[in-house]
N, C-alpha and C positions, 0 to 999 in steps of 0.2 A: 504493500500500500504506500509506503514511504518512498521508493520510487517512482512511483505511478504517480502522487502529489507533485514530489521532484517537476516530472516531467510536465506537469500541467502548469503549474504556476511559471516555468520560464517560459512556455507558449505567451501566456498570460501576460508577462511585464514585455516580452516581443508585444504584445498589439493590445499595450495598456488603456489607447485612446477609443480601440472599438471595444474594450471591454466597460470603458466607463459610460460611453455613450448608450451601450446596449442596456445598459442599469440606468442611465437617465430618460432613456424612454418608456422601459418600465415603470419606473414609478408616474410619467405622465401620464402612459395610459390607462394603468391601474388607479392613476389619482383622478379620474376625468369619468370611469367608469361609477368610482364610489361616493364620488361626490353627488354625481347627475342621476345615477341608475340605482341608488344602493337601497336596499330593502327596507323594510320593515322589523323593525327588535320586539318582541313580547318580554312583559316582565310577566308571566305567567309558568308554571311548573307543571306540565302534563305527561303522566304516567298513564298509558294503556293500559288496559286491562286487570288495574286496581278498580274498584268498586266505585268509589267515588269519582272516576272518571266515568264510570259503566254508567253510571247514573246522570252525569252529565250532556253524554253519548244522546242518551233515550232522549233527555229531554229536548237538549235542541232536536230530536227525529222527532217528536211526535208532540213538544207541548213547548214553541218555541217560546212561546211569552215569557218563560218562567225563568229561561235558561244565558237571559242577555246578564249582562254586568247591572252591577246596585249600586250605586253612590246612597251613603248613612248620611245625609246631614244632620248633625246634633245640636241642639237647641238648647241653651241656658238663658235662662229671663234676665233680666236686668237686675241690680242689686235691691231689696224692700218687696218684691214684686215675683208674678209667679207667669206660667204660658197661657192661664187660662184667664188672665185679666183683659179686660176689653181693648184697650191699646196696644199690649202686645199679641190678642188674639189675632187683630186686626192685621198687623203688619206681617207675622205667620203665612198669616190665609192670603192676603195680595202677595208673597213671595212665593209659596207653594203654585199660585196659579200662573206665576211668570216660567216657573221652571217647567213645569206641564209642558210648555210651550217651546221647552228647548228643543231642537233638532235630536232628533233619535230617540227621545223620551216616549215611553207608550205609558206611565202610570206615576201616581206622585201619593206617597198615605199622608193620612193626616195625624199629626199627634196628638188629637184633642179628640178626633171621631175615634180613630183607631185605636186609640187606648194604649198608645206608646208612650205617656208620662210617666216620670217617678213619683213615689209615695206624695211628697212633698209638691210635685207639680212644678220644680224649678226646672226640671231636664227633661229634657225630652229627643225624640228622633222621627226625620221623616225619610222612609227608602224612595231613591228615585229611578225607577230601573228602566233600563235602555235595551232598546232592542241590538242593540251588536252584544260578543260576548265580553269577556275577561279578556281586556288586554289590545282592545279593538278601538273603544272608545276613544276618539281622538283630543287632541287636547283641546280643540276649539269649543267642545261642548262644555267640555270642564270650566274653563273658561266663561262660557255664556251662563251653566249652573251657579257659578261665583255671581255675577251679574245682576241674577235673576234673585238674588238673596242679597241683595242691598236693601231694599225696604224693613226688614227684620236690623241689618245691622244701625239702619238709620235710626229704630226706634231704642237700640241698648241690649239686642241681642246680641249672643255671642254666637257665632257661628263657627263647627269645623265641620270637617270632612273625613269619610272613611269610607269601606266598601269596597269593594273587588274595584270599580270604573277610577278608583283613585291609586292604582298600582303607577307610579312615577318611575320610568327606566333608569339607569343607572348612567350618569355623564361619563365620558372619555375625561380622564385629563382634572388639573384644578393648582392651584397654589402649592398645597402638600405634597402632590406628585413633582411640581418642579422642584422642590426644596430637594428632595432626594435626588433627583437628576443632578442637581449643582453637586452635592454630596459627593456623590459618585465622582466627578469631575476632579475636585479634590481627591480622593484616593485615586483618580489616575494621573495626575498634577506630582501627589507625593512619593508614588511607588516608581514614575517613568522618570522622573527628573526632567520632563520637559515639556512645557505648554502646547507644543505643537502635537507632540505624539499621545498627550492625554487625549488633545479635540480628535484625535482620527476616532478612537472607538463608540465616541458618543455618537458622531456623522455619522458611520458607516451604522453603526446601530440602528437610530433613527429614521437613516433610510430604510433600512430592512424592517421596522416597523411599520411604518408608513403603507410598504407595501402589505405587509401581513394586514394592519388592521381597516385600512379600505378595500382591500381584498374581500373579506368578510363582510362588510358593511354591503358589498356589491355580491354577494352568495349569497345573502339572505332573502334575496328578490325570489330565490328559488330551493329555498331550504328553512323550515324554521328553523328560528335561533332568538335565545333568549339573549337579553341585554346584557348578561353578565359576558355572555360568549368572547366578544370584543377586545371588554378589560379586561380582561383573563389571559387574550392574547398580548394585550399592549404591557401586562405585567412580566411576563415571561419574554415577550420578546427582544422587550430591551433591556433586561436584567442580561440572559444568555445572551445578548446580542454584545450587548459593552464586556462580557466576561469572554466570548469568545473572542472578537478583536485581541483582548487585551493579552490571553497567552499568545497570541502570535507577534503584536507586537516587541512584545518584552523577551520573545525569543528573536527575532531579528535583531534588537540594537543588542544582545548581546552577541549575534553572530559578529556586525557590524564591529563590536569593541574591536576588533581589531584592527591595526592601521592600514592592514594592508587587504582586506575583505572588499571586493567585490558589492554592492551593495545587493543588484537584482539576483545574486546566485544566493547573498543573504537572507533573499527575502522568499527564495525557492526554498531552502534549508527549514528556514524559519515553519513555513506552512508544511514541509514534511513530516517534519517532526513535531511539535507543537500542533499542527494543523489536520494530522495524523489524528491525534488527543481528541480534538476538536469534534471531527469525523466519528470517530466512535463514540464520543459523549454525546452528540448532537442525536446522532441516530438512537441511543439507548429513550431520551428524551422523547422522543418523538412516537417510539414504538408503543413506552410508557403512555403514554397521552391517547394515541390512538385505541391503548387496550380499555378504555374508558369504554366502549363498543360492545364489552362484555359483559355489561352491566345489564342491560336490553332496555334502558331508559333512553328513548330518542333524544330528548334536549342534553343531557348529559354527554351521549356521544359525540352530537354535533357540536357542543362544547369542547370535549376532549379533541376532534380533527380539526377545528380551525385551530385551535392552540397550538396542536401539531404541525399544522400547516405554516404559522406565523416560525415556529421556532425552526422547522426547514429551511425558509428562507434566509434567516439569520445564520445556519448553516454555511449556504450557499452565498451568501456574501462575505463570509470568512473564507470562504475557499479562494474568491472571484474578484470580488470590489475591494475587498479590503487588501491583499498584495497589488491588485492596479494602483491602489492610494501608495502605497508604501515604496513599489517603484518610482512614481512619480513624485512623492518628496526625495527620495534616493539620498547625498550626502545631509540633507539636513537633517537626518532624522540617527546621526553617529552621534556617540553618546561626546561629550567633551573632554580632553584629556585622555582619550583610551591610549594616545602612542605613551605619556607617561605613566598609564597605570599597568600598560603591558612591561613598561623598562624594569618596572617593579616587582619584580615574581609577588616578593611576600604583601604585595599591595592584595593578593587576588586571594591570599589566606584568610584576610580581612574581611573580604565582600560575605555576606550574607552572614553576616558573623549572626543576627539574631534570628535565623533558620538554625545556625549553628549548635549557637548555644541551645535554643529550645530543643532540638533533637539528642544534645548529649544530656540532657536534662532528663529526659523522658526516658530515655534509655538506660539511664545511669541504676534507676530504683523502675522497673517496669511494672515488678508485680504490684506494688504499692499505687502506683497510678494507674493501673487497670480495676484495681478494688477500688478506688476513690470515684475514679472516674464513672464506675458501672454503678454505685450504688449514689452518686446523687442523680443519673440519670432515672435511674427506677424511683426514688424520692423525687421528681420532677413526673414521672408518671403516673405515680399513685392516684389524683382526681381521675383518670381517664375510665377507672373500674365502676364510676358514678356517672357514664358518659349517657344523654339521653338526645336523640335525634329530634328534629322537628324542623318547618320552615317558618320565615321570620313575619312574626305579626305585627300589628299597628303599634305595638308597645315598643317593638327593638329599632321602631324610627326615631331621625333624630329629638331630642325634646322640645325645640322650637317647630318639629314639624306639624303642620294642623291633623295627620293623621294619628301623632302621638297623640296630640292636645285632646281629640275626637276616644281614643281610646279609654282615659283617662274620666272623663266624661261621662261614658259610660257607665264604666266601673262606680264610679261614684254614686251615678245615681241609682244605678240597676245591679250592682252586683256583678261581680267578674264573670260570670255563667254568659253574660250576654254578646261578650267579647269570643265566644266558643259557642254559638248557634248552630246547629245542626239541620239537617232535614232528610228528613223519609221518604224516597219515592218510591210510588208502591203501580209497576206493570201491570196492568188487570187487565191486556188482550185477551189473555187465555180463562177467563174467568166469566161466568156467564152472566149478563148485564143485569138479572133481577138481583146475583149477587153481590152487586159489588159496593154497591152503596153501606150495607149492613157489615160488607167485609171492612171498609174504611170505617165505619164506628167500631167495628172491634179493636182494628189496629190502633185507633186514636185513642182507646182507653186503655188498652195496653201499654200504649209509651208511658200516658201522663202515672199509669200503676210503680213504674220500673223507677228503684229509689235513683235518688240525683238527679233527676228531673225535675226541674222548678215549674217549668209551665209550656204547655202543648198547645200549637195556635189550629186554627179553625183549619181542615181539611179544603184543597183548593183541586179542582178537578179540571182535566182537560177538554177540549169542546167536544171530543167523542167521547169519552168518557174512559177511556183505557189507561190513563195515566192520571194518580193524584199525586197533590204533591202536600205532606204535613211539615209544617215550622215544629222545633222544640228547641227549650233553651236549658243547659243544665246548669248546676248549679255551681259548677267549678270552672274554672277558667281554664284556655285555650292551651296553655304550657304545664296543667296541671294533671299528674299519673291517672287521677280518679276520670279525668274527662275520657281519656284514651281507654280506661276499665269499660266506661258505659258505652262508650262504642262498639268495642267486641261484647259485652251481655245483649246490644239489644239488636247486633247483625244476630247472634246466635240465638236470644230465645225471644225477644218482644217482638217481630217480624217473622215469626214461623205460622203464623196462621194465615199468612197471605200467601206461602212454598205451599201450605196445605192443602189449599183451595185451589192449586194449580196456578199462581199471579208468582212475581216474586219480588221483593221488598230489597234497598239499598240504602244506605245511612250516608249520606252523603254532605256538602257542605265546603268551606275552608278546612274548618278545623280535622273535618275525616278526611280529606284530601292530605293533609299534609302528613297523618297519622300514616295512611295507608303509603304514603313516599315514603318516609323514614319506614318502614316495614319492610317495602322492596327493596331500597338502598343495602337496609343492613344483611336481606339476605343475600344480595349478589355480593357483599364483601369478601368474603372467604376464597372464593372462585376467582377475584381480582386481584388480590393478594397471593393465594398462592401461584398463578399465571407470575403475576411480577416478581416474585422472589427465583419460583422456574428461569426465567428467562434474563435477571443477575446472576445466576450461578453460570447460566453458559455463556453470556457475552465477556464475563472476568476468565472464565477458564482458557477461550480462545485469546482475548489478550494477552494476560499474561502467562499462560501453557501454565499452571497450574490449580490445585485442590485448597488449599490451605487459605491463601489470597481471597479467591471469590467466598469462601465461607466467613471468613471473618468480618467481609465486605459485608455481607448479606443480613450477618446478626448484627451488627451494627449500625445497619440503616434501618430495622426492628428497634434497634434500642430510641435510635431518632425520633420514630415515627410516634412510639406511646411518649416519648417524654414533651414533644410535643404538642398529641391531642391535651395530654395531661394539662398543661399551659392555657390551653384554649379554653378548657373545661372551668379553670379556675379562673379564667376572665368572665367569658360569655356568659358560661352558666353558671357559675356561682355568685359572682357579680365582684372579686377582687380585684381591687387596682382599676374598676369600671370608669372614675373618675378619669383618671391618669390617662386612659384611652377612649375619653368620650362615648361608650358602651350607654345603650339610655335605657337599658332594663336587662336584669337577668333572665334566659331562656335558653332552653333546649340552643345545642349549638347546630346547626345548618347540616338539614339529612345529607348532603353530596359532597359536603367535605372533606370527611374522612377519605372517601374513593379518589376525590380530588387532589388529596394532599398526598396520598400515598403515589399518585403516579406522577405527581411533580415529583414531590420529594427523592424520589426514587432515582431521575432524570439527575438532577442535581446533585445528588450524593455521586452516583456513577463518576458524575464531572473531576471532582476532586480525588476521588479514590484513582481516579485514569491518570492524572496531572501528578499526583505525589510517587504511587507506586510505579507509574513507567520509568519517571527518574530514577526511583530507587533497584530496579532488577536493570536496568542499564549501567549504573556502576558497579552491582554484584556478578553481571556477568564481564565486566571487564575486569573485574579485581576479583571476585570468590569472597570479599569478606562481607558478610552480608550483615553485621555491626555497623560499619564502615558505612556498609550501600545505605542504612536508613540515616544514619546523620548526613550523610551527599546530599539523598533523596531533600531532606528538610531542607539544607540550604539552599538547594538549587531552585527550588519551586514553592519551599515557606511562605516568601514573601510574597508572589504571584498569586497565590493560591488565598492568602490571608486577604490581601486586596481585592479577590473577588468578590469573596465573602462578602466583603465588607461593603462592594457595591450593589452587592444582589439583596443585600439586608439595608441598605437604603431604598432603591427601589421598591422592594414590597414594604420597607415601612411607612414609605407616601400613603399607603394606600389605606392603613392603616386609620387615617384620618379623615376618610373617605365619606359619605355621610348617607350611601348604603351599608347597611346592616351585614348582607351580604358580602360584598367588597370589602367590606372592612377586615368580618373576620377570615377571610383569604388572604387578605394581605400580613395580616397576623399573623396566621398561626405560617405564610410560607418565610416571613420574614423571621421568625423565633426557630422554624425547620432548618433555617441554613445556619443559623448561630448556632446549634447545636450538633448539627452534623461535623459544619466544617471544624469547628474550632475545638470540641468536645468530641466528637468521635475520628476524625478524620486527622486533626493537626495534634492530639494529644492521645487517640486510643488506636490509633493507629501505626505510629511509629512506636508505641511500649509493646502490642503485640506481637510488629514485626521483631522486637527483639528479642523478646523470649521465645519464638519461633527461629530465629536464626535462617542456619539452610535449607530447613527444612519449609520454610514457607514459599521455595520456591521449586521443592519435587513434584516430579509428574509421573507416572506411571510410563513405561517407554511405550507400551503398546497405545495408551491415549495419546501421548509425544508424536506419536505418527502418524493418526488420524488427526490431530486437532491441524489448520490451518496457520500459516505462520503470515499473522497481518502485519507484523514488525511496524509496531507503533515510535519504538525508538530509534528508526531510522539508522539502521544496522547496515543495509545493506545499501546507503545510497552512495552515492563515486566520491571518491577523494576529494580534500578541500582543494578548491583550484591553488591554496597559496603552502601547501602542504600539511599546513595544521590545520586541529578543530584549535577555536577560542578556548583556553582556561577560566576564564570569566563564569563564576557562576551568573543566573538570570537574576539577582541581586543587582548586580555588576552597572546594568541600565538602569538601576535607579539612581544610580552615584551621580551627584550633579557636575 
């Protein structure tokens, strides 16, 4: 493989000018495509073939009215004063009949007829449901809905908003995200020693995001995809996009260190070997992402291949863009002073001295820091054994949001049950029409029978009569174990006399919808997990031709992954440090994450374990001592590999402060994945194993030796240095200013 780079990248800086052009019409015609053409994003979560989508299913077939989006507007009276006083009645009733009147509206309740007041009569709610579904509703109505509910605010109501129809997509982009971009710039500023060579990985990044995430934007005209899709790729593609760059630039100036290097055979070198790393980290990444597929949740997958898609390209512009930039700066980009630091042998003993020292650190007492190391990470994953899935309600928005404020609302005046409504849709085709009316009074006094049930609203039937549909509210809230108990008691026993009579009954809703995701989620876990630990075991074995390597890889990206959720669990859902991270209520943490984070994580862990141990079985096989090869290993690629870290945990910590609920905690928990991987299991449990493993961490069985493929990521096999040496410079070396 490392030849075969060789050979392409000096094609490459040969015809540097069609290679950049070829990438700047790409990104115009992909930028022209997704600008003008680009789809539609839903913030909506749909799972076939769970029940509460079955139920959704029927009704827009057969009972469309019932099955568009709902806007809650919630009603609080004016301070002294209640909804049913004549001047606030007044203002109510002329804003309720404006809204009627909005575009797409088929229905408006009233909260004084309907009997949607609290106790007290200060709070109240009116639904106003739309004929499009969940996710459809355009902003303009939302918009004219607001409008239409100025006469209520003129009079000293308070008005918010909640409901399926007020699902707000998730933005590209914001302050926060830039502040970690600069970030990043900084760690490539401090690590390259040089302004010029930090901006290439950000450009070339950016570019390759650009195309990833309008790419997407323009695939969605012909594929759902949720709104997180996007930023999901714009977080991953410019995190991998600046980390790829960056090992190959910081392997070039240190090929360059020397005075007498060639600069475009450096810059061939540099993406051989380095670029080599790239290629296999890039693709583990990607396979990961695509195995999302295997979940059989369509938005999930089509999230996992555009991410995939976005971080290919990032790939592909390390392989491509990023040596056409590096030829075309050519001598500017030699580090300064390399003729006096080569005149200085013992100047190069020096370089990477704090890879150095950390590796003989680590090495020095191994078993001591593999005990330390493994039991604060299992203490860092202890919450995860209290992990509880679910998707984000009106409570996990921000607290200035009117959908928090709306939830809040609620609660207050009705009791958290109301925030967790449910509904029963009960098929009666198969059901013979003298019985079906009597079969819906049985079912209705069934529900209101079934404890934690606070109250059953009036049966609604369809114009044929084959589909009804029943409201109930219970008594506990949306994020609450007891809600998710009565779900499964009343799919299993309060809906069995309508299986009886040949009909069949579905409990449907937000709150069953999202029960029933987190239940699909968690059972395709096991099957996605062990797929991705499968296929670490064999992409480390063909790397590095060994057993010992990918296994310790493997349980150490396991140790990642729980100390991780762990982290997440003890923010999200338990509500620690919720301040510190703007978190605006404790809840179940996001059903797709876990699957989520596992095949990032998984991508990114690869990165670093490829980048540390290639250097380290490249000096063990030039030298045999494999002591030796992990303290090289750490100097050579420490500092590189530290600096990534350190940019990919800026970037997802923009995101962090995101003001989706969603977004956020992805940005979290992958921002706290990499500080624990890289620096905790990779830069600290990594080189203590390899040493109490010795030689033996790099046997192979002879008969697997000769099946396994020799991809020679260390670029073993490429032609001699045209000036007769390799550089002694460790990759340190290019940060020396």
């Amino acid at each position: 493989m490392a030849v075969r780079l060789y050979r392409w990248v000096r094609w490459v800086t040969r015809h540097r000018g069609r290679v950049l052009g070829a990438w700047a019409l790409v990104l115009l015609v992909v930028a022209g495509l997704g600008t003008t053409l680009q789809g539609r994003l839903r913030s909506q979560f749909d799972v076939p073939g769970v029940e509460s989508q079955q139920a959704q299913d029927l009704l827009a077939r057969r009972f469309p009215e019932s099955a568009g989006a709902v806007a809650r507007v919630v009603l609080q009276a004016p301070p002294g004063s209640d909804l049913t006083a004549p001047r606030t009645r007044t203002a109510v009733t002329a804003s309720l009949r404006r809204a009627a009147r909005v575009p797409g509206v088929l229905g408006v309740s009233d909260p004084v007829g309907d009997g949607t007041l609290s106790e007290d009569r200060t709070i109240g709610y009116s639904d106003v449901r739309f004929r499009s579904p969940p996710g459809d509703v355009p902003r303009s109505a939302r918009d004219a809905l607001r409008r239409a509910l100025e006469p209520a605010r003129a009079a000293g109501v308070r008005v918010e908003y909640g409901g399926s129809a007020w699902s707000v997509p998730a933005e590209l982009g914001g302050p926060a995200e830039g502040v970690g971009v600069l970030l990043a710039y900084l760690v490539l500023a401090l690590t390259l020693g040089s302004l010029l060579a930090a901006g290439l990985p950000l450009v070339t990044a950016l570019a390759g995001v650009a195309i990833g995430v309008l790419g997407i934007r323009f695939a969605a005209r012909f594929a759902e995809m949720t709104d997180t899709a996007p930023v999901l790729a714009l977080m991953l593609g410019l995190a991998v996009g600046i980390d790829y760059a960056l090992f190959i630039v910081a392997r070039h100036r240190e090929q360059l260190s020397a005075p007498d290097a060639d600069p475009d055979d450096c810059v061939a070198r540099a993406v051989a070997t380095a670029g080599g790393a790239v290629l296999f980290a890039g693709v583990t990444v990607v396979v990961a992402l695509a195995a999302l597929t295997l979940t059989g949740i369509p938005f999930l997958a089509v999230m996992g291949l555009a991410a995939a898609a976005t971080v290919a390209v990032a790939v592909l512009v390390a392989l491509t863009l990023v040596p056409a930039v590096l030829s075309l700066a050519g001598e500017r980009l030699r580090p300064r002073r390399s003729t006096a630091r080569h005149a200085a042998p013992n100047r190069s003993r020096r370089t990477g001295k704090w890879g150095t020292a950390w590796g003989r650190a680590v090495t020095r007492a191994p078993r001591a820091v593999v005990v330390i190391a493994v039991l604060a990470l299992l203490t860092l994953a202890g919450p995860a054994r209290g992990l509880r899935l679910g998707l984000p309600g009106n409570q996990t928005q921000p607290r200035a949001s009117t959908q928090h404020r709306s939830h809040d609302l609620l609660t207050r005046g009705f009791g958290p049950g109301l925030n967790a409504s449910l509904i029963v849709v009960a098929d009666l085709a198969h059901v013979p029409a003298p019985e079906r009316s009597p079969l819906v009074g049985r079912l209705t006094a069934a529900l209101a029978e079934e404890p934690g049930v606070v109250s059953v609203g009036r049966p609604v039937a369809g114009r044929d009569g084959t589909v009804a549909v029943i409201g109930l509210v219970p008594g506990s809230g949306p994020d609450d174990p007891a809600t998710t108990d009565l779900v499964h008691r009343l799919r299993d026993h309060a809906t069995a006399p309508v299986g009886e009579a040949g009909g069949r009954a579905y409990v449907a809703g937000a709150t069953a919808g999202a029960i029933d995701v987190s239940r699909r989620l968690s059972a395709s876990l096991p099957l996605f997990l062990t797929a991705i630990v499968a296929l670490s075991l064999l992409l480390l074995t063909v790397a590095f031709r060994s057993l010992l390597v990918p296994l310790k890889a493997v349980l150490g990206f396991l140790l990642s992954v729980a100390a991780t959720l762990g982290a997440v669990v003890l923010v999200f859902q338990q509500g620690h440090l919720a301040g510190l991270f703007d978190v605006a209520a404790a809840a179940p943490v996001v059903s797709f994450l876990p699957v989520l984070l596992i095949g990032v994580l998984f991508g990114l862990a690869m990165d670093y374990e490829v980048f540390l141990a290639s250097r380290m079985r490249e000096y063990f096989h030039r030298t045999g001592d494999a002591r030796a090869a992990v303290v090289q290993g750490m100097a050579r690629s420490g500092r590189v590999v530290t600096a990534a870290a350190l940019i990919m945990t800026a970037v997802f910590g923009g995101f962090v402060f995101h003001h989706d609920p969603v977004v956020k905690s992805i940005g979290f928990a992958l921002a706290v994945g990499v500080v624990v991987d890289a620096f905790v299991v990779r830069l600290t449990l990594l080189p203590a194993v390899m040493a109490l493993l010795g030689r033996r961490a790099w046997a192979v069985p002879r008969r697997l030796d000769r099946l396994l493929p020799d991809v020679d990521i260390e670029g073993a096999h490429l032609p001699p240095h045209p000036t007769g040496r390799q550089p002694t410079a460790p990759t340190d070396a290019a940060a020396a200013p």
